[in-house]
C-alpha positions in Angstrom: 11.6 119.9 -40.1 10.3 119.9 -43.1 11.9 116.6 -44.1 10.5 115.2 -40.8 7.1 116.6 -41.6 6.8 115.0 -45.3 8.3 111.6 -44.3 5.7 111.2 -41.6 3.1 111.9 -44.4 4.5 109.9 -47.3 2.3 106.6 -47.8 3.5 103.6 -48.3 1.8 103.7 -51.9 1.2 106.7 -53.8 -2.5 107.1 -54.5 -1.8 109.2 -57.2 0.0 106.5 -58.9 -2.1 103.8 -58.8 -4.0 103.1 -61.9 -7.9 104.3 -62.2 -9.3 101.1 -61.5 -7.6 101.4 -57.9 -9.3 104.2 -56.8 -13.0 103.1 -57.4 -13.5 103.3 -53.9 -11.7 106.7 -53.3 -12.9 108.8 -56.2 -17.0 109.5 -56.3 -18.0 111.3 -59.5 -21.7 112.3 -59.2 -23.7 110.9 -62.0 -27.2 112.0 -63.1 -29.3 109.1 -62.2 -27.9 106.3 -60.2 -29.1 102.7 -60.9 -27.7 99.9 -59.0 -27.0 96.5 -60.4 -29.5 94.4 -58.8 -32.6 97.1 -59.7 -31.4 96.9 -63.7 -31.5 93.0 -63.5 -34.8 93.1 -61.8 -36.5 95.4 -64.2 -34.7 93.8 -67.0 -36.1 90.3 -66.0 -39.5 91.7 -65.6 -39.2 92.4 -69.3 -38.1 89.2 -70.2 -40.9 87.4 -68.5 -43.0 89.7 -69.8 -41.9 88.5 -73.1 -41.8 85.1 -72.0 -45.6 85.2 -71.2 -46.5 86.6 -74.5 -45.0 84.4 -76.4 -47.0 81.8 -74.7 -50.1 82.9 -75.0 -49.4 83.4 -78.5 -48.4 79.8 -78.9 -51.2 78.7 -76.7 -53.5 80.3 -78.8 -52.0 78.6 -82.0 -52.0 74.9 -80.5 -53.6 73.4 -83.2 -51.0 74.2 -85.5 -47.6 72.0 -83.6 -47.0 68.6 -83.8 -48.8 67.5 -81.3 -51.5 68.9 -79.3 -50.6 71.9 -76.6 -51.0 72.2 -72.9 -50.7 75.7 -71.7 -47.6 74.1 -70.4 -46.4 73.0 -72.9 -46.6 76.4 -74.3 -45.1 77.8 -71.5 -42.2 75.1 -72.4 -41.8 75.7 -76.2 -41.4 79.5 -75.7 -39.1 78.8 -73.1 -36.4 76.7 -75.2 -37.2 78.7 -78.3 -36.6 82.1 -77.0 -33.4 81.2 -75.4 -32.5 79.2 -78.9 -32.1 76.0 -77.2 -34.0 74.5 -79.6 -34.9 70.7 -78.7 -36.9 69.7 -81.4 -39.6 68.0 -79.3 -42.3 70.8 -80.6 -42.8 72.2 -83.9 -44.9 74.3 -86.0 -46.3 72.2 -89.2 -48.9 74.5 -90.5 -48.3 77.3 -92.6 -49.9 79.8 -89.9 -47.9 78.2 -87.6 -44.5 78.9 -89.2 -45.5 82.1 -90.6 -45.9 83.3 -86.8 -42.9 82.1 -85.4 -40.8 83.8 -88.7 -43.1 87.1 -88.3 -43.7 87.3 -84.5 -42.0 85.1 -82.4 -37.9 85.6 -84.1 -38.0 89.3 -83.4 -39.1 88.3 -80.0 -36.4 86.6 -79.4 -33.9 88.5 -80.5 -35.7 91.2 -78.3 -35.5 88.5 -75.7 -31.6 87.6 -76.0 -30.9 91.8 -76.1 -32.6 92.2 -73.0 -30.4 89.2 -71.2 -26.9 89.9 -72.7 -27.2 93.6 -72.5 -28.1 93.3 -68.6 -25.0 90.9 -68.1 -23.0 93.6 -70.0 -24.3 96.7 -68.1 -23.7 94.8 -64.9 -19.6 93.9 -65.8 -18.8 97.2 -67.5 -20.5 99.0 -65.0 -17.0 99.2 -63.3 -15.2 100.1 -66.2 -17.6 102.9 -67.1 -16.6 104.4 -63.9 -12.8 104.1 -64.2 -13.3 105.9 -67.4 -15.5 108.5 -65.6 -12.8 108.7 -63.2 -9.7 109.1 -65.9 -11.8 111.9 -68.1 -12.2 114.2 -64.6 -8.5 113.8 -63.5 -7.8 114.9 -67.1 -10.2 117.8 -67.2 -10.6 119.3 -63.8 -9.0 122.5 -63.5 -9.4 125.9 -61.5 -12.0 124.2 -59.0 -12.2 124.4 -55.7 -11.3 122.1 -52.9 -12.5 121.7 -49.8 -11.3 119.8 -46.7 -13.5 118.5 -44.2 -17.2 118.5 -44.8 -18.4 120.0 -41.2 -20.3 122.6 -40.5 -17.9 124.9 -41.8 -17.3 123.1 -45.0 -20.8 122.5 -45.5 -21.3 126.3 -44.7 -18.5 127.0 -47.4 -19.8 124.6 -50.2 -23.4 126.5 -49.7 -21.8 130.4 -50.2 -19.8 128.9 -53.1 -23.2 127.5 -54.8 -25.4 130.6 -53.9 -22.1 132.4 -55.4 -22.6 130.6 -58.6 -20.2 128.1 -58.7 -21.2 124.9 -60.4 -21.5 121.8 -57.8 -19.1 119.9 -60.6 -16.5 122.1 -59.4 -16.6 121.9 -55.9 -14.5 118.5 -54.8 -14.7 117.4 -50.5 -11.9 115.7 -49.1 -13.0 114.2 -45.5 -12.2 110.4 -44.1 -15.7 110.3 -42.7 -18.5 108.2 -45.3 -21.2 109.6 -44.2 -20.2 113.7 -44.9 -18.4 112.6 -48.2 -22.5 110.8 -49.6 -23.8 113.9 -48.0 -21.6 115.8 -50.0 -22.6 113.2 -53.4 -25.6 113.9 -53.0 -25.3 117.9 -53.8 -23.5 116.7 -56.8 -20.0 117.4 -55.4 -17.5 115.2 -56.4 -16.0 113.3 -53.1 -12.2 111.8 -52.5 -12.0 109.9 -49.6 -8.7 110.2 -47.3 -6.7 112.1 -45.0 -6.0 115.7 -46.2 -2.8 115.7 -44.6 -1.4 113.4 -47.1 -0.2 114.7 -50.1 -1.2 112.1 -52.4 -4.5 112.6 -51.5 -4.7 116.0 -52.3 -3.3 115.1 -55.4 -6.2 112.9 -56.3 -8.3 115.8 -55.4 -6.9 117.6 -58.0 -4.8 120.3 -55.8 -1.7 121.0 -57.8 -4.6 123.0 -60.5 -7.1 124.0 -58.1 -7.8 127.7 -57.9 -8.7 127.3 -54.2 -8.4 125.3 -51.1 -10.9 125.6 -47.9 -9.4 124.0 -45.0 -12.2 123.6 -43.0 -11.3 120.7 -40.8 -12.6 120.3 -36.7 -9.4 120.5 -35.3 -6.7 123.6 -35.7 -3.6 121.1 -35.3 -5.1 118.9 -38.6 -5.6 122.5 -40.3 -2.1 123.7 -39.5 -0.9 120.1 -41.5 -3.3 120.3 -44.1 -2.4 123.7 -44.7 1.5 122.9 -44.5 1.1 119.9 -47.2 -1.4 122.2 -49.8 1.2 124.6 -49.7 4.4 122.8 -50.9 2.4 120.7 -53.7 0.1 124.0 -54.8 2.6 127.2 -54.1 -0.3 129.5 -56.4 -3.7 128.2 -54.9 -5.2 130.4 -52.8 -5.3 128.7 -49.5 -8.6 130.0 -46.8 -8.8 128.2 -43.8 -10.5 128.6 -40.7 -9.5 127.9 -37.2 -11.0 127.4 -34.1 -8.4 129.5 -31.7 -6.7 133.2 -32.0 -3.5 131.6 -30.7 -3.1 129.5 -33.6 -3.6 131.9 -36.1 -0.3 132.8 -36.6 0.5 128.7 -37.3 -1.8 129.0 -40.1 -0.9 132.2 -41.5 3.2 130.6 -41.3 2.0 127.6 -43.1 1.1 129.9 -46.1 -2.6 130.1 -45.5 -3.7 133.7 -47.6 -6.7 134.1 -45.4 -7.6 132.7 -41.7 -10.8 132.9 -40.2 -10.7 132.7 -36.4 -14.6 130.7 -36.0 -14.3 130.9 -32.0 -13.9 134.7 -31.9 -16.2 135.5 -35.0 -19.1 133.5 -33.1 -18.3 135.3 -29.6 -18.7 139.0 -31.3 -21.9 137.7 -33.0 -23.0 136.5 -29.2 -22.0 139.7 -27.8 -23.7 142.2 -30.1 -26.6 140.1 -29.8 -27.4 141.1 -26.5 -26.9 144.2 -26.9 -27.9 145.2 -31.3 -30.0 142.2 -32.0 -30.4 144.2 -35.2 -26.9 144.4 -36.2 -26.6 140.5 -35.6 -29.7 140.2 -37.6 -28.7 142.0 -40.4 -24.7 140.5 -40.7 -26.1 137.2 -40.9 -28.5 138.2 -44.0 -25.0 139.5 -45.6 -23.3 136.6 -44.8 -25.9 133.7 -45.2 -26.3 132.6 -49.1 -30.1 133.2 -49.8 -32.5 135.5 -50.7 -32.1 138.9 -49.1 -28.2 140.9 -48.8 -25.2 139.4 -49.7 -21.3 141.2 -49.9 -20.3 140.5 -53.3 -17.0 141.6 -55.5 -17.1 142.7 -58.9 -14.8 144.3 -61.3 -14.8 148.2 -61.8 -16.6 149.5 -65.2 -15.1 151.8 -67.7 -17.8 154.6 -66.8 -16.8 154.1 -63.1 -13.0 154.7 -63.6 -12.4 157.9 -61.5 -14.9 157.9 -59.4 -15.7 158.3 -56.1 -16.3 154.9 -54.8 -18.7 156.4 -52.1 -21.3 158.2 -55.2 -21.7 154.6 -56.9 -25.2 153.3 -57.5 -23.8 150.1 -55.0 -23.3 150.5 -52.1 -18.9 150.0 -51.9 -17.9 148.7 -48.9 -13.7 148.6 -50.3 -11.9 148.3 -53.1 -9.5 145.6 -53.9 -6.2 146.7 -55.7 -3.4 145.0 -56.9 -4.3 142.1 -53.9 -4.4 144.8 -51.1 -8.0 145.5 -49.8 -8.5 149.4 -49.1 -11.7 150.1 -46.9 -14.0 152.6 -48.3 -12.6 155.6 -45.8 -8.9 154.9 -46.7 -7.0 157.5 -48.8 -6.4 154.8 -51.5 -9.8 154.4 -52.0 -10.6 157.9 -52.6 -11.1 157.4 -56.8 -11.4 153.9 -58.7 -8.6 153.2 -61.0 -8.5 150.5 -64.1 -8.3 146.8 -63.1 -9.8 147.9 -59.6 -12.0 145.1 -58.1 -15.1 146.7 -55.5 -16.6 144.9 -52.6 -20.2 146.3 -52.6 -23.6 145.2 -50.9 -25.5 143.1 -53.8 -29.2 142.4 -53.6 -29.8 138.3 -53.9 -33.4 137.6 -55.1 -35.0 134.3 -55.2 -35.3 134.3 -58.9 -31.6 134.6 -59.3 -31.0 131.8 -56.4 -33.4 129.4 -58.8 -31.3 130.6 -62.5 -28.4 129.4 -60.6 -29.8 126.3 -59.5 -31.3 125.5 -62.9 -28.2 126.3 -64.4 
């Protein structure tokens, strides 16, 4: 089955072989300010005429001292074919003022001139090649990031607790076919592969085989169940979370070597029906679980003053205690004292100040 299951996934070209230059159109490393090519010539041009005009008027003003006597046109001209170095010969400076502007003024001008015009035609070709070499240095470099499939509601929910939890947005990368999620995604300054999750090579790209995590957040369970299936066999010691729509399919999920399943169908049905009954207790579950200022459920590791201790006379508030993997809840006889290497799940107060370090940071 398994055999079945990974031929019907193989591509007919490996992404992950293809050279950088290939995957241009894949790969979307955010950069800090994005200029495209037709706004640099623009504004580079605007310098050069600005230039361009200068020299004119500087010429213009200095007529007397040419060959022959200067239109503003021929001006115009002169500066024209002298800061691009063609050079005709029709006009020339015969005074000593003359001259001793075009050595002092008008030849760093156009050098200034000729920068401005190669250095646009230059930042326009290796524009391409600047991001092939973006792309190479992150495929080298990522590690212990997170990935997360499908940029939904539920992966958009995901990537928000992961920033409010301090993660940096550089090591977040969303895989999803769909344009319009993966730009939403750029534009948090999450780094974006484009293509099917359920295809190895793709997770590959994405950097899988050294990821510390994987969300599979996908809309349907059957594309979650596949997803799951392929992260598992390329990444046997990620931690896989993914979330699923129906209990019945829970066990798929947990058999395709998914760690942690959350069921969203049920979890938003038990939220409807304590809301019609403890609007408070809705209230208050979605202040712990919504990244923002207020409550949050957070884990940290035990402190060597807290070592054999009651969980339960802590300054936080404990909620479990997470040992060697297995979570213990706060009433369970294993929980009873705090042992070395212990981690706790406690109730942490988020303020907005922290919420704007993180950002800044």
């Amino acid at each position: 089955m398994r055999d079945a299951f990974r031929e019907r996934l193989q591509s007919d070209t490996e992404l992950d072989d293809l050279p950088d230059h290939a995957l241009l159109n894949i790969i979307q490393i955010p950069r800090e300010r994005q200029v495209s090519p037709w706004a640099l010539i623009t504004r580079r041009v605007f310098y050069a005429l600005l230039l361009l005009t200068g020299v004119s008027l500087l010429v213009y003003l200095d007529k007397d001292g040419y060959n022959e006597p200067l239109t503003f046109i021929d001006a115009v001209y002169y500066s024209a074919v002298s800061l691009s170095t063609v050079g005709y010969g029709d006009i020339t400076p015969v005074t000593q003022e003359a001259r001793l502007i075009n050595i002092i003024l008008i030849t760093p001008i156009r050098i200034a001139f000729l920068i401005l015009l190669v250095g646009t035609t230059l930042s326009v070709l290796t524009e391409e090649t600047r991001r092939t070499l973006q792309i190479q240095r992150w495929r080298k470099r990522m590690r212990n990031h997170t990935v997360v499939v499908g940029y939904g509601t539920k992966g958009r929910s995901a990537v928000s607790a992961l920033l409010a939890d301090g993660v940096h947005p550089s090591q977040i990368v969303v895989v999803d076919t769909d344009t319009h999620s993966l730009d939403m995604a750029a534009g948090q300054g999450l780094v974006t592969v484009h293509g099917s999750a359920t295809k190895a090579d793709v997770l590959k790209l994405a950097g899988v085989t050294r990821a510390r995590a994987v969300v599979v957040a996908p809309n349907m369970d059957d594309t979650a169940v596949l997803v799951t299936l392929s992260v598992r066999e390329i990444a046997p010691s990620a931690t896989i979370v993914a979330s699923v729509r129906e209990s019945e399919n829970l066990h798929l999920l947990k058999q395709s070597g998914a760690d942690s399943v959350v069921i969203s169908s049920e979890t938003a049905g038990r939220m409807l029906g304590l809301a019609t009954v403890t609007p408070s207790v809705v209230e208050m579950m979605e202040d712990l679980l919504s990244p923002g200022e207020g409550f949050s459920i957070a884990e940290r590791l035990v402190e060597a003053d807290e070592v054999g201790a009651n969980p339960r006379h802590l300054a936080d508030i404990v909620l479990g205690v997470v040992r060697s993997g297995e979570l213990y809840r706060i009433d369970s006889p294993e929980a009873e004292t705090v042992e070395p290497g212990d981690r706790l799940l406690y109730v942490r107060r988020v303020f907005r100040e922290d919420l704007e370090d993180q950002a800044r940071g």
